[in-house]
LOBALO-860981 format. One record per atom (N, C-alpha, C): residue number from 1; residue in three letters; chain; atom name; x, y, z. Coordinates in nm, 3 decimals. Layout:
num, residu, chaine, atome, X, Y, Z
NUM, ala, A, CA, X, Y, Z .
...
//
This chain:
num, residu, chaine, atome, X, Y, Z
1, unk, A, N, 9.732, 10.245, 8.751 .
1, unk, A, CA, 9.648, 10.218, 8.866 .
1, unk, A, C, 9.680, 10.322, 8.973 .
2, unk, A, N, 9.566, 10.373, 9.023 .
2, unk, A, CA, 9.562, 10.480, 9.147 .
2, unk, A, C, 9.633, 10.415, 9.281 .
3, unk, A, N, 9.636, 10.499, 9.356 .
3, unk, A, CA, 9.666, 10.444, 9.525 .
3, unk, A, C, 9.555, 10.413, 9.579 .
4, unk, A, N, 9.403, 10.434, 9.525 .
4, unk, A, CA, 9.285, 10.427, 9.543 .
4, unk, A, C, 9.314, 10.280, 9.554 .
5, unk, A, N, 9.308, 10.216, 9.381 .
5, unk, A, CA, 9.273, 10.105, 9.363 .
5, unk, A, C, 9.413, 9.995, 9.430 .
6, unk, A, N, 9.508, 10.061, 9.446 .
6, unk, A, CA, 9.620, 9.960, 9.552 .
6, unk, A, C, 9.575, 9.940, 9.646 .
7, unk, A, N, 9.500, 10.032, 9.728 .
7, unk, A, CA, 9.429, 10.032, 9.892 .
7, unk, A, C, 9.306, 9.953, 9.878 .
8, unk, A, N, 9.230, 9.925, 9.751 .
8, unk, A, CA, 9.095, 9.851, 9.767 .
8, unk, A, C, 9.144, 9.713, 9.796 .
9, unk, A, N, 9.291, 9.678, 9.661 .
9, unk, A, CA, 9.338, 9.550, 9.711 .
9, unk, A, C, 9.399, 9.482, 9.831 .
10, unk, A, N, 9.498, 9.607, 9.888 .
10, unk, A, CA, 9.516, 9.622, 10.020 .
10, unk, A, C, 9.429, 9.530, 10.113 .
11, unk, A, N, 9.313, 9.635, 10.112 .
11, unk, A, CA, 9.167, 9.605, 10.145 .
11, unk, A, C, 9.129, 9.452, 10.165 .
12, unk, A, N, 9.110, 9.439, 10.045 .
12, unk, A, CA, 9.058, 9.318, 10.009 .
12, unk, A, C, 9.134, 9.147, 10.015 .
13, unk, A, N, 9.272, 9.194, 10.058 .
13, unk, A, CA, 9.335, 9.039, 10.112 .
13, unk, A, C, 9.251, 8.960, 10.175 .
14, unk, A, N, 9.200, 9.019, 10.268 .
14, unk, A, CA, 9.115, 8.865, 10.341 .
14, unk, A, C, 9.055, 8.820, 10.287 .
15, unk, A, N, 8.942, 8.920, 10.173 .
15, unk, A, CA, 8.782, 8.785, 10.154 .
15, unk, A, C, 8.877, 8.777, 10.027 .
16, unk, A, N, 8.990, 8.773, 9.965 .
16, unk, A, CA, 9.065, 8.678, 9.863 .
16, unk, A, C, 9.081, 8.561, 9.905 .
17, unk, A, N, 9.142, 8.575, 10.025 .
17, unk, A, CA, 9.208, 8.458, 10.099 .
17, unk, A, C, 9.119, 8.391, 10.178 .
18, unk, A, N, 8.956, 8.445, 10.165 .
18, unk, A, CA, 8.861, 8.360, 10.223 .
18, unk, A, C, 8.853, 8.185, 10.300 .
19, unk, A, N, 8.913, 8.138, 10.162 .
19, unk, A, CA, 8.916, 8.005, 10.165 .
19, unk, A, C, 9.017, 7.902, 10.178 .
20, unk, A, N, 9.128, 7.979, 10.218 .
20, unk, A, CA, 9.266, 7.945, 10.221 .
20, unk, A, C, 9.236, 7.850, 10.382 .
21, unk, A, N, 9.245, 7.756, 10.403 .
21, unk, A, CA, 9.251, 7.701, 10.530 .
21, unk, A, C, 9.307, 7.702, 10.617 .
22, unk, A, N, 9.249, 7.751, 10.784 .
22, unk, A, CA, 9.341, 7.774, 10.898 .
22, unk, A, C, 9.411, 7.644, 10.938 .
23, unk, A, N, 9.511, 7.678, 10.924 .
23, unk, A, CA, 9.618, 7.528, 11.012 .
23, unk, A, C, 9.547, 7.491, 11.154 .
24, unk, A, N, 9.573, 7.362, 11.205 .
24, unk, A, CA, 9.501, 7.310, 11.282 .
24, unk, A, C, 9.615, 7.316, 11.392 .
25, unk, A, N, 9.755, 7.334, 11.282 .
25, unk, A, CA, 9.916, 7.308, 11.426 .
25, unk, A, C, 9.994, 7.394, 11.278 .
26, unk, A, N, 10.089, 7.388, 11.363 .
26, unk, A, CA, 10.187, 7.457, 11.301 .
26, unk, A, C, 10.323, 7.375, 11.341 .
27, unk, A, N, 10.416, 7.345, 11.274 .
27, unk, A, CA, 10.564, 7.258, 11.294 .
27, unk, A, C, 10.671, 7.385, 11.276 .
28, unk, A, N, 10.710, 7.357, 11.377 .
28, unk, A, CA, 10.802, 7.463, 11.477 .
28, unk, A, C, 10.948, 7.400, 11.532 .
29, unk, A, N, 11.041, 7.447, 11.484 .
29, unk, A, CA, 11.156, 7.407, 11.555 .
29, unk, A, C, 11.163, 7.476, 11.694 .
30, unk, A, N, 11.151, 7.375, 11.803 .
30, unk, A, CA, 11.081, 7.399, 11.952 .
30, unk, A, C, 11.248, 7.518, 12.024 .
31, unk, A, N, 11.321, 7.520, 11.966 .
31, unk, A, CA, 11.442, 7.619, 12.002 .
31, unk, A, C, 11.417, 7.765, 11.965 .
32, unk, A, N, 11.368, 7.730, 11.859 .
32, unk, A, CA, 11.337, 7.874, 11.789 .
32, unk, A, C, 11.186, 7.935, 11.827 .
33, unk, A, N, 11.100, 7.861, 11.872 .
33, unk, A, CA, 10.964, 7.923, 11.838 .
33, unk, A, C, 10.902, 7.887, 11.973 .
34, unk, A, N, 10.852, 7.964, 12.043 .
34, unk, A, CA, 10.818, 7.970, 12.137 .
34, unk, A, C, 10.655, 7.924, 12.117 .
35, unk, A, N, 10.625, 7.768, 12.176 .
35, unk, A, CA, 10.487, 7.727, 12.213 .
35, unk, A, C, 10.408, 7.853, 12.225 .
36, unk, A, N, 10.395, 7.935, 12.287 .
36, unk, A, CA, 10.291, 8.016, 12.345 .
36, unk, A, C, 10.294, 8.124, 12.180 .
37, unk, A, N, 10.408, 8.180, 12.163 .
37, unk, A, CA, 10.345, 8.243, 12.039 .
37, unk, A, C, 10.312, 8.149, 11.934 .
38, unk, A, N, 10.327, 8.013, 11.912 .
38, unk, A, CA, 10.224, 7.898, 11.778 .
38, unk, A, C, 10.092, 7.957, 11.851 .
39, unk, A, N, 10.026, 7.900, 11.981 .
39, unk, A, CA, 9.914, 7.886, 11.966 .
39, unk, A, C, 9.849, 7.995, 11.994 .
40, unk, A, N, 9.933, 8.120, 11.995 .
40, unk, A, CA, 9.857, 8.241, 11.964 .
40, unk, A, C, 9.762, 8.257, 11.774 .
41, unk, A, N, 9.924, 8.187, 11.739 .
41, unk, A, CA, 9.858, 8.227, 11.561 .
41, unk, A, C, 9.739, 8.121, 11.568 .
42, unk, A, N, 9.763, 8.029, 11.621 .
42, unk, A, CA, 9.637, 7.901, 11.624 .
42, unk, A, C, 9.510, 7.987, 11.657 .
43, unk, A, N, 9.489, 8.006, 11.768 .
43, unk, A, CA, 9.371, 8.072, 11.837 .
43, unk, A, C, 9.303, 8.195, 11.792 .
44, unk, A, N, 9.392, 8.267, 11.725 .
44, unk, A, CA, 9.383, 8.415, 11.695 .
44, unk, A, C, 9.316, 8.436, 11.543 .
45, unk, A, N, 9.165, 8.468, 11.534 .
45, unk, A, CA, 9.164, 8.502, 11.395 .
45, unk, A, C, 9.199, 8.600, 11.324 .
46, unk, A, N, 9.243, 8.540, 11.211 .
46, unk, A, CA, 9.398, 8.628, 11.124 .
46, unk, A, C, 9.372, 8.775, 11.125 .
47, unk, A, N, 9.248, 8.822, 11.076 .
47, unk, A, CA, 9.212, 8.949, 11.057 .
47, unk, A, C, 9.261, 9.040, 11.172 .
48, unk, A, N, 9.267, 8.989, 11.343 .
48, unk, A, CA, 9.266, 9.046, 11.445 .
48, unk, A, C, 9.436, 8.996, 11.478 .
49, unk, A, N, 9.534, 8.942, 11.427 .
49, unk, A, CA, 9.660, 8.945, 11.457 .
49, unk, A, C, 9.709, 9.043, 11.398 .
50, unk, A, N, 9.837, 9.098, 11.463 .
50, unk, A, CA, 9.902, 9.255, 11.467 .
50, unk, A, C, 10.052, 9.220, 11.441 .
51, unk, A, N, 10.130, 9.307, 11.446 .
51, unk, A, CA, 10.290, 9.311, 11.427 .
51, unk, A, C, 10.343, 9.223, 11.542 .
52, unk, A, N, 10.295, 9.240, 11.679 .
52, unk, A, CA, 10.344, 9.192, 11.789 .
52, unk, A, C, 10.332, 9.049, 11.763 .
53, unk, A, N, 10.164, 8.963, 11.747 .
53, unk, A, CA, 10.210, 8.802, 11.727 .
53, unk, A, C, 10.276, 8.763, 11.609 .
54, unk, A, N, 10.279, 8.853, 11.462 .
54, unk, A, CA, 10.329, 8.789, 11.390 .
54, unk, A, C, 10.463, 8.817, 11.297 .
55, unk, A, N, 10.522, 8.880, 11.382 .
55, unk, A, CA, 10.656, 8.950, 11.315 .
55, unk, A, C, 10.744, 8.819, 11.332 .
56, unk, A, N, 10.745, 8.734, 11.443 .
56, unk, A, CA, 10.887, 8.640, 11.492 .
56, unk, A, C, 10.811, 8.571, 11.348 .
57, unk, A, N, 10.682, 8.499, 11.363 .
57, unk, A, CA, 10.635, 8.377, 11.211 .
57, unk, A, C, 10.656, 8.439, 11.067 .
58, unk, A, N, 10.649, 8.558, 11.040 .
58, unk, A, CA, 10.681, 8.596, 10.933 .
58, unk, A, C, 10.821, 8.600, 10.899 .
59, unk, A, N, 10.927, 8.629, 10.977 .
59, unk, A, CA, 11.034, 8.668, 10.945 .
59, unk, A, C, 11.120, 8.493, 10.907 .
60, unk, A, N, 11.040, 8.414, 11.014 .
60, unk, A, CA, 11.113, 8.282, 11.030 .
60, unk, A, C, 11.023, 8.178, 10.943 .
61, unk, A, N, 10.873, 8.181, 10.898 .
61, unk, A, CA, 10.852, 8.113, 10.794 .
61, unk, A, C, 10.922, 8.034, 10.706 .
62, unk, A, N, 10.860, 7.918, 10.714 .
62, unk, A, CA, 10.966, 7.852, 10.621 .
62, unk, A, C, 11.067, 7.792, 10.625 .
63, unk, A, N, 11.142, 7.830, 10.753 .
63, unk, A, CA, 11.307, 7.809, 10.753 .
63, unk, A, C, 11.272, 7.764, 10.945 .
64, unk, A, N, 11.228, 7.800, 11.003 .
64, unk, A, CA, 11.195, 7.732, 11.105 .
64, unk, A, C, 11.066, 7.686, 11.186 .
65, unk, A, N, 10.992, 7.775, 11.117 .
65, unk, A, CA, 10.823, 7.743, 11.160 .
65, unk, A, C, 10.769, 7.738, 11.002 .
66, unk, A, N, 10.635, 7.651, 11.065 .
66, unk, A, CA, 10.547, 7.657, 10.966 .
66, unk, A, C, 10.564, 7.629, 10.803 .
67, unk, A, N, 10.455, 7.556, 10.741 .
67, unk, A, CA, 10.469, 7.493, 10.611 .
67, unk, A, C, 10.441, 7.646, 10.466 .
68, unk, A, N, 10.459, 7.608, 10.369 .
68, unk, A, CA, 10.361, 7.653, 10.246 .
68, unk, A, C, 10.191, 7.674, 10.275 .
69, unk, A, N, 10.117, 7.545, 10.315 .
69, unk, A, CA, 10.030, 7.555, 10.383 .
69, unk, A, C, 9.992, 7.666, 10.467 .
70, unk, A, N, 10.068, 7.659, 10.559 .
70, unk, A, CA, 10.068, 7.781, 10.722 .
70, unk, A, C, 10.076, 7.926, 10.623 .
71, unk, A, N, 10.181, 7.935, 10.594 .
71, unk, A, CA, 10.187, 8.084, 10.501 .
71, unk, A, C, 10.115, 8.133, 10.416 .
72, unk, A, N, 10.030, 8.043, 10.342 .
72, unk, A, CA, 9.913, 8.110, 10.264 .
72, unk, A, C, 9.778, 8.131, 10.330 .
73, unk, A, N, 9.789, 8.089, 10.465 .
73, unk, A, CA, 9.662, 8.141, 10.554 .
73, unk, A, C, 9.757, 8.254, 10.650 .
74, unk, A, N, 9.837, 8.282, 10.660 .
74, unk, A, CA, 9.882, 8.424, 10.678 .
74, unk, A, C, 9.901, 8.501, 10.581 .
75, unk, A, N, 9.943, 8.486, 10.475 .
75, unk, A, CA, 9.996, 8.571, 10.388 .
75, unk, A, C, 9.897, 8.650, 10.342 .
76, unk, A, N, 9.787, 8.659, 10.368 .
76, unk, A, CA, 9.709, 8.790, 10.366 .
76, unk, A, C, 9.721, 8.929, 10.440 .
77, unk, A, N, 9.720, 8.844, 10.596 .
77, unk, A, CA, 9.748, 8.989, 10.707 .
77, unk, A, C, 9.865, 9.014, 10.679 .
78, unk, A, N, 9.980, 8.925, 10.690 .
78, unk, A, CA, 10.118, 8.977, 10.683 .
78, unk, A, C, 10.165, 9.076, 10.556 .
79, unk, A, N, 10.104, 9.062, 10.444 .
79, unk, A, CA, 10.092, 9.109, 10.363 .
79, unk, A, C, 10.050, 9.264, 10.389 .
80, unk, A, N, 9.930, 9.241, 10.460 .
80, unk, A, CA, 9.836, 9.396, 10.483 .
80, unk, A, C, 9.952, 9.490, 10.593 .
81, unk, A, N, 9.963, 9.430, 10.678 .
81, unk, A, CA, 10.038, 9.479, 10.758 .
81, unk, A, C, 10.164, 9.577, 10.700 .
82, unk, A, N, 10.222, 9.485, 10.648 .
82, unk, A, CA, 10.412, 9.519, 10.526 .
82, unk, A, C, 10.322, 9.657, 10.450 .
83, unk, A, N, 10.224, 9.657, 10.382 .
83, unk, A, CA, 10.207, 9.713, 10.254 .
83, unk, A, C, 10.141, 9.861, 10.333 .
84, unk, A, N, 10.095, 9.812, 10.473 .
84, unk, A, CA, 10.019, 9.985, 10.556 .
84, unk, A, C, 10.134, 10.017, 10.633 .
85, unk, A, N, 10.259, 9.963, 10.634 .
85, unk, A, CA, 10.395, 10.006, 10.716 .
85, unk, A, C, 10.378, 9.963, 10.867 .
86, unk, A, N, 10.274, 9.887, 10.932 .
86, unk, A, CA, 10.255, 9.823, 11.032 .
86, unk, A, C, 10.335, 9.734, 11.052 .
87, unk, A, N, 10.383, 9.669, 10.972 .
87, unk, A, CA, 10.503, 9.562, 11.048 .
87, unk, A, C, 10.635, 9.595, 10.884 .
88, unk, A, N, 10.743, 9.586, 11.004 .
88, unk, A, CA, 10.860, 9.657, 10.922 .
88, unk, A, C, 10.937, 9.561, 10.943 .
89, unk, A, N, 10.905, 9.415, 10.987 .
89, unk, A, CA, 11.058, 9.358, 10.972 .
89, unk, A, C, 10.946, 9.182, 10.976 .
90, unk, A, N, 10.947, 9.116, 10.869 .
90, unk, A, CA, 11.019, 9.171, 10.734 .
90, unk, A, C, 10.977, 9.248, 10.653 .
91, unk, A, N, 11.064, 9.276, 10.588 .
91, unk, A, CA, 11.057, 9.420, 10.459 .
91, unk, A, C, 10.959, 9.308, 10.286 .
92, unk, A, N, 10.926, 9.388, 10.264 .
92, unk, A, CA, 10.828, 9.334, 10.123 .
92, unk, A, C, 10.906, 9.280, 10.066 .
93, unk, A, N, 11.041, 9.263, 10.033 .
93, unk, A, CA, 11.132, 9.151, 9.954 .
93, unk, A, C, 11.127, 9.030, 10.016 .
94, unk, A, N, 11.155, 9.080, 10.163 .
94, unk, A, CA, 11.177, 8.948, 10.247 .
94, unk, A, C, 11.036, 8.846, 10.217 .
95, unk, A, N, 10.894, 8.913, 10.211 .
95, unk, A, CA, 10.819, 8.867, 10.236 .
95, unk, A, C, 10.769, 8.799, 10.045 .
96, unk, A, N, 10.844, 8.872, 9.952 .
96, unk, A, CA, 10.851, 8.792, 9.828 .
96, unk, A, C, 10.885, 8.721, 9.861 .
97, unk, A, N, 11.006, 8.703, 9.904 .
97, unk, A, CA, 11.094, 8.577, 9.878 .
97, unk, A, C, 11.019, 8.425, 9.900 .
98, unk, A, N, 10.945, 8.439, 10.053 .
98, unk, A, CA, 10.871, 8.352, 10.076 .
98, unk, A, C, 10.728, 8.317, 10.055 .
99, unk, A, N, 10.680, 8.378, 9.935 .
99, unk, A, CA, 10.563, 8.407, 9.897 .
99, unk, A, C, 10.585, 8.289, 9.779 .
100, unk, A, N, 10.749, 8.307, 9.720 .
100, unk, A, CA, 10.808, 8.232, 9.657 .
100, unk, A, C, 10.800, 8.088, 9.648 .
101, unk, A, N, 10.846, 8.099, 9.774 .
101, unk, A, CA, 10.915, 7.952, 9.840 .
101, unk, A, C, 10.811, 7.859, 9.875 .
102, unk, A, N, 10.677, 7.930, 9.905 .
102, unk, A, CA, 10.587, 7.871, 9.952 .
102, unk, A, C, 10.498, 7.826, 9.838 .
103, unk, A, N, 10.554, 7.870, 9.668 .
103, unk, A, CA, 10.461, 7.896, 9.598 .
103, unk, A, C, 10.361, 7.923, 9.537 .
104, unk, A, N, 10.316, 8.063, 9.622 .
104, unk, A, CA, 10.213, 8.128, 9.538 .
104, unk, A, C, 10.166, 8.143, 9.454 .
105, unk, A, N, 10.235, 8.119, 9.330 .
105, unk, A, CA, 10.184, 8.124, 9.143 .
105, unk, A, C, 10.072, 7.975, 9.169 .
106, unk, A, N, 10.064, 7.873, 9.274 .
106, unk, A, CA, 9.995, 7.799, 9.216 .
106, unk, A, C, 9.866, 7.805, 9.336 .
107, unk, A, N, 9.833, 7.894, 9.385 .
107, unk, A, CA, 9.717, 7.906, 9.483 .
107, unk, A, C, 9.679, 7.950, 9.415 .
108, unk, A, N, 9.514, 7.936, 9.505 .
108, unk, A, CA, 9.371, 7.983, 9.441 .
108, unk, A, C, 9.404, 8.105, 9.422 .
109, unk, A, N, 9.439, 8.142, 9.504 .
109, unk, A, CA, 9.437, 8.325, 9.470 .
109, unk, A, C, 9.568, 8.409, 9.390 .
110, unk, A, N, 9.618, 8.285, 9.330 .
110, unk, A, CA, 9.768, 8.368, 9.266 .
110, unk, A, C, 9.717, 8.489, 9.154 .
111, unk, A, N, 9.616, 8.469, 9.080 .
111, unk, A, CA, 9.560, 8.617, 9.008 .
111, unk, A, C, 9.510, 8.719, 9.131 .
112, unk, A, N, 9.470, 8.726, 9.216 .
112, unk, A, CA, 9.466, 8.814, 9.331 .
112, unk, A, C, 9.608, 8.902, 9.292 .
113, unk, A, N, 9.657, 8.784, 9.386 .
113, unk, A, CA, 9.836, 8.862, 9.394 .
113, unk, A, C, 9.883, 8.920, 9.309 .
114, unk, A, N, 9.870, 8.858, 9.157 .
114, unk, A, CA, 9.920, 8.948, 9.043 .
114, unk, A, C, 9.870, 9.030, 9.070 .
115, unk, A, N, 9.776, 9.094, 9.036 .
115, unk, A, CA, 9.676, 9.192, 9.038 .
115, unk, A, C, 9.773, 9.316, 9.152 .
116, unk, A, N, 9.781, 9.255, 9.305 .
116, unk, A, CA, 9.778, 9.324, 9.365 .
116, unk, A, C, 9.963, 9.360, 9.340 .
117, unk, A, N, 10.039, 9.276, 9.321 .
117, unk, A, CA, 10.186, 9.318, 9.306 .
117, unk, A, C, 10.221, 9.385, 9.152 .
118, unk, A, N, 10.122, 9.402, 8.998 .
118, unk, A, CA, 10.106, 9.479, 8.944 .
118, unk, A, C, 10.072, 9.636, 8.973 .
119, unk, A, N, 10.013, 9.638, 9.064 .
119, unk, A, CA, 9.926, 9.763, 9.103 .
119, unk, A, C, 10.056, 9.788, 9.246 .
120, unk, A, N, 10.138, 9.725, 9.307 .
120, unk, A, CA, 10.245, 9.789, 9.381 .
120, unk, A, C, 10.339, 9.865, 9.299 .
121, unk, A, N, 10.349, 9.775, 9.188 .
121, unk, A, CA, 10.452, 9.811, 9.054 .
121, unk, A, C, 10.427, 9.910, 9.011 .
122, unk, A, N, 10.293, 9.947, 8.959 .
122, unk, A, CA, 10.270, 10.046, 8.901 .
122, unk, A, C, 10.316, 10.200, 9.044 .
123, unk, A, N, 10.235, 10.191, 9.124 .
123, unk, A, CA, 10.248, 10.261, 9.246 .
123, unk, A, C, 10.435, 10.273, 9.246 .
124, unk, A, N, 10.493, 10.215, 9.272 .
124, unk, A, CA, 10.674, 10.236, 9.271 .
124, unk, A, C, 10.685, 10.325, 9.161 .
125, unk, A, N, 10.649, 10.295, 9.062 .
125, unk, A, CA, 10.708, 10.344, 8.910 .
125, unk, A, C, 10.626, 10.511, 8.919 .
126, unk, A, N, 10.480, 10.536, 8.933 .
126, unk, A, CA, 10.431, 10.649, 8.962 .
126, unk, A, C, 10.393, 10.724, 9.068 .
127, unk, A, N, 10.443, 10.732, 9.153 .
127, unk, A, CA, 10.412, 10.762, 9.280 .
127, unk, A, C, 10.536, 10.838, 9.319 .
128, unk, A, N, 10.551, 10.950, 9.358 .
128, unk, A, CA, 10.654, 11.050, 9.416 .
128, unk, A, C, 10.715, 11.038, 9.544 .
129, unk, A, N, 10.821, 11.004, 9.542 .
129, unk, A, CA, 10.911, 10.973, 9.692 .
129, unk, A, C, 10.971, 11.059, 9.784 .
130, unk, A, N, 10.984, 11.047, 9.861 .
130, unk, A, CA, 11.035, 11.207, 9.918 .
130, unk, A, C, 11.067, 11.300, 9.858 .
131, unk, A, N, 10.900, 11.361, 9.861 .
131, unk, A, CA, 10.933, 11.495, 9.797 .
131, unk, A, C, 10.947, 11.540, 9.653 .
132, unk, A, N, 10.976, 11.388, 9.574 .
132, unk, A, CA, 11.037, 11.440, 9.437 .
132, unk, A, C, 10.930, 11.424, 9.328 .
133, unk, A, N, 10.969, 11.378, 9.232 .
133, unk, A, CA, 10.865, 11.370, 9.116 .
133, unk, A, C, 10.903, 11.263, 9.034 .
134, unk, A, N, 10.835, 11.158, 8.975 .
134, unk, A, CA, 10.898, 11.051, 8.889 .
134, unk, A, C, 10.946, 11.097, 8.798 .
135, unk, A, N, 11.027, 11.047, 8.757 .
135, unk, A, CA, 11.103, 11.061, 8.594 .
135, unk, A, C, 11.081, 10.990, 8.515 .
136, unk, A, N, 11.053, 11.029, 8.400 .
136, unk, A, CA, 11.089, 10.954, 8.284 .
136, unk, A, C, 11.208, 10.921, 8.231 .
137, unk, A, N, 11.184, 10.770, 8.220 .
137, unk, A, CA, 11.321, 10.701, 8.172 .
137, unk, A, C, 11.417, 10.810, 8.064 .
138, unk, A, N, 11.577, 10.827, 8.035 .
138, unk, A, CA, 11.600, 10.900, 8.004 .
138, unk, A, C, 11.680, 10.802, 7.890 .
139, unk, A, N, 11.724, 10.894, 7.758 .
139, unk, A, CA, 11.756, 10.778, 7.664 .
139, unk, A, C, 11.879, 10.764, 7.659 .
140, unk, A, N, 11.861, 10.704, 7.615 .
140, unk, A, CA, 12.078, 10.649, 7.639 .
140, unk, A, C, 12.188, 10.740, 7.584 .
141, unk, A, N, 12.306, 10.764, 7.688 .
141, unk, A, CA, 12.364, 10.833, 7.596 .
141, unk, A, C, 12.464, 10.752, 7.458 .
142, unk, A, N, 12.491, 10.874, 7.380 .
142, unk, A, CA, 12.559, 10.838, 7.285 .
142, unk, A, C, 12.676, 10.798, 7.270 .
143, unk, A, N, 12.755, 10.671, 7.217 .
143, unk, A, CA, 12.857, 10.645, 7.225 .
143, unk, A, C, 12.945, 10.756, 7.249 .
144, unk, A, N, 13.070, 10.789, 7.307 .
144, unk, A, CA, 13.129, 10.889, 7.264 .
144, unk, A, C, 13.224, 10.841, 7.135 .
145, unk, A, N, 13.267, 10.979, 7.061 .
145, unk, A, CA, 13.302, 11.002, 7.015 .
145, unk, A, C, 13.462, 10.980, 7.008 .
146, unk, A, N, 13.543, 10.946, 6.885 .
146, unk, A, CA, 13.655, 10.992, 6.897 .
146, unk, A, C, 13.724, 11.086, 6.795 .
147, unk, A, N, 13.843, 11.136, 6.877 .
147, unk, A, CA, 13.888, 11.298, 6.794 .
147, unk, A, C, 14.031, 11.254, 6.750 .
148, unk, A, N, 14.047, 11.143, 6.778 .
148, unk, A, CA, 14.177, 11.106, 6.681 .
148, unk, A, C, 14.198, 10.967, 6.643 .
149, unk, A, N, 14.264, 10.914, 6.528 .
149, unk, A, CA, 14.273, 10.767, 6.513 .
149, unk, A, C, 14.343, 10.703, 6.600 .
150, unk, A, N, 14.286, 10.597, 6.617 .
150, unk, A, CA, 14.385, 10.506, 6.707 .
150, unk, A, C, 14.471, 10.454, 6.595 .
151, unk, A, N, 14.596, 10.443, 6.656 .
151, unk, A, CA, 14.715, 10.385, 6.550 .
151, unk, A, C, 14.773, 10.274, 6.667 .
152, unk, A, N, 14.827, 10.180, 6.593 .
152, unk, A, CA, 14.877, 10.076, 6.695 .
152, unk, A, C, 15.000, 10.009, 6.649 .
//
């Protein structure tokens, strides 16, 4: 798969996630999460939220704000964001992890996601990193050898 077709999926998170339902509230440990940024994500349609409202909910998903529920009606932008280098914290593991937790394999759109984390895979594996050139896997070396008996 091209970088073409990674960027169409890119692309295409939202009308995947078309039908994923906006939370009506969000459950927030009131120490950690500041009222005014919930009802930003409340008010704000997803397409038009940026790094600034949603870096604190992404990073803390799960563990202090917001359900499974809440995260699969973000997990499109947050997604878009991580994958165009627009929001850098959390990092794309971080944001497995809770893609995880929230269980994604059983949403409407979990063939989406394959799709689109096949086509990251492929992109890692062929795609040139600073500067260099992929390699092909190299084959194993050969046992070494020995040049005298072991005696014991």
């Amino acid at each position: 798969m091209d970088g073409t077709a990674l960027q169409d999926l890119v692309n295409g998170l939202p009308a995947a996630f078309a039908t994923a339902p906006r939370p009506a509230g969000i459950d927030a440990c009131p120490c950690c999460n500041a009222p005014a940024g919930i009802e930003t994500l409340l008010r704000t349609p997803r397409e038009r939220l940026g790094p600034d409202e949603l870096t604190h909910y992404a990073t803390s998903a799960l563990s202090t704000v917001g359900s499974p529920g809440d995260f699969r009606y973000f997990a499109p932008r947050i997604l878009q964001l991580v994958l165009t280098g627009e929001l850098t914290v959390p990092d794309l593991e971080v944001v497995g992890v809770k893609l995880a937790r929230a269980g994604w394999y059983d949403w409407p759109e979990a063939g989406y996601l394959r799709q689109l984390l096949d086509a990251l895979w492929s992109d890692a594996l062929h795609t040139p990193r600073s500067g260099g050139t992929p390699s092909p896997p190299s084959a194993p070396s050969p046992p070494p050898t020995r040049t005298a008996p072991v005696t014991g």
